[in-house]
C-alpha positions in Angstrom: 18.3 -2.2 61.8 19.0 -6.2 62.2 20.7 -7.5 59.7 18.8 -11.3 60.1 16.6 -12.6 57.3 13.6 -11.9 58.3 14.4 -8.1 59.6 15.8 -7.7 56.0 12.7 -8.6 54.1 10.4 -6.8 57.1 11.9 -3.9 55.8 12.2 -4.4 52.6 8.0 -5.5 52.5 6.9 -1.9 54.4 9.4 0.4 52.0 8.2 -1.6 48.6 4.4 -1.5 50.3 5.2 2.4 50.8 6.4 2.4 46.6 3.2 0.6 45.7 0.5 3.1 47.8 0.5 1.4 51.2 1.7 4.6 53.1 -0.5 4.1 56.4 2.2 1.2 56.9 4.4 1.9 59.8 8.1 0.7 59.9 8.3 -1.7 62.4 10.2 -0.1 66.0 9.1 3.5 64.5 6.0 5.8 64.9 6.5 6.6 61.2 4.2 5.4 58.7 4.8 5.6 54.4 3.0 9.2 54.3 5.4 10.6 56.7 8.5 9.5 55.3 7.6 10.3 51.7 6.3 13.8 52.7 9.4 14.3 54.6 11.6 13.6 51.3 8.4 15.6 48.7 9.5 18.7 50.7 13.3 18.1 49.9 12.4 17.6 46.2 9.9 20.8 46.1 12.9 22.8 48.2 15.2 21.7 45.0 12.4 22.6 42.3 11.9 25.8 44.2 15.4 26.6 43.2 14.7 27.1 39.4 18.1 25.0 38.3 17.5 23.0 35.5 19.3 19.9 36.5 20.2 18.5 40.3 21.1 15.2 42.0 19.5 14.5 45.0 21.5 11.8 47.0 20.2 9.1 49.6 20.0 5.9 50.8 18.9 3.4 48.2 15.3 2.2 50.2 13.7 5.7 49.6 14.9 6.1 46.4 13.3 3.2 45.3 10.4 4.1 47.6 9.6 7.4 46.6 10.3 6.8 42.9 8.0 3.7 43.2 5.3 6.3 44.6 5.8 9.6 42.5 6.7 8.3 38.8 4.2 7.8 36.4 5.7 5.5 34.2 6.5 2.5 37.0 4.2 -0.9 37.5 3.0 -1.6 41.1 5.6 -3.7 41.9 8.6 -3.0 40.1 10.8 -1.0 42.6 10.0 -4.4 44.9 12.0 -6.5 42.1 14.3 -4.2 40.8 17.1 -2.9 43.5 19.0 0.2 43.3 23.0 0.0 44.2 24.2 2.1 46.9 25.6 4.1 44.5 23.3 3.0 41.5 21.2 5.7 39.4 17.7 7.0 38.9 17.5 9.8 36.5 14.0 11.3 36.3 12.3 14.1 34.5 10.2 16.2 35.9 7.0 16.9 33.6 4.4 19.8 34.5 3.5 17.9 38.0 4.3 14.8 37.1 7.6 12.7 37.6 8.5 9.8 35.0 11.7 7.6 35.2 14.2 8.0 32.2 17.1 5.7 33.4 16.8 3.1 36.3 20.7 2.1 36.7 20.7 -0.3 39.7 24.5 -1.4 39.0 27.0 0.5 41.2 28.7 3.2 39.7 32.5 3.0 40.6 34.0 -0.1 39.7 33.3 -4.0 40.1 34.1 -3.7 44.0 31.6 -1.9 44.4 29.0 -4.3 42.8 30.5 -7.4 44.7 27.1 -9.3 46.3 26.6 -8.0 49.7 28.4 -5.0 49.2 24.5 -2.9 49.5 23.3 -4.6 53.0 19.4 -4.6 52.7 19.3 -2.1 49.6 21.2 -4.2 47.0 18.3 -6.9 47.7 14.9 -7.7 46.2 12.1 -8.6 48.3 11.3 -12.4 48.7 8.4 -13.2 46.5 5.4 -13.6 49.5 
């Protein structure tokens, strides 16, 4: 990925689009659209269900986080995962209801210590996408 300005928010427009129900959007220099890439991470989250624990973490990068929460929680306004950025190692705690998922916490600090939080530290992830 280029790290220039405009490659940032690029990005950034086709995950949040992907969060907000735009998943026939292809990431530019891929073949991959939305519904590919959240499919890809559904079948991760139904391998973990399909386990029968009662609590798990799931880790990755902070883009589909944000994307797939933005698509699959119940409780979130179009939008939101656009403005609200999750730290590298920031927090989203959901619940899983019946078939349904719903947000409980939405921690977008980094977890670790104030170096970890220092601007820039997050590349593309730590930022919100440019109002259009």
């Amino acid at each position: 990925m280029a790290n220039d300005e405009n490659s940032i928010q690029t990005y950034l427009k086709v995950v949040m689009d992907w969060a907000d129900g735009a998943t026939h959007a292809v990431m530019p220099g891929t073949d991959r659209t939305g519904a590919q890439v959240l499919h890809d991470f559904d079948e991760v989250v139904e391998e973990i269900l399909a386990m029968g624990v009662e609590n798990a973490v799931a880790v990755s990068h902070g883009a589909i986080i944000r994307a797939w929460v933005g698509s699959r929680a119940i409780n979130l306004e179009p939008g939101f995962t656009a403005h609200t950025p999750v730290s590298n190692t920031g927090v989203v705690v959901l619940e899983h209801i019946e078939d349904h998922w719903a947000v409980v916490r939405w921690q977008e600090q980094a977890l670790g210590g104030l170096e970890l939080n220092a601007k820039g530290a997050d590349g593309a992830v730590g930022q919100t996408q440019n109002a259009q």
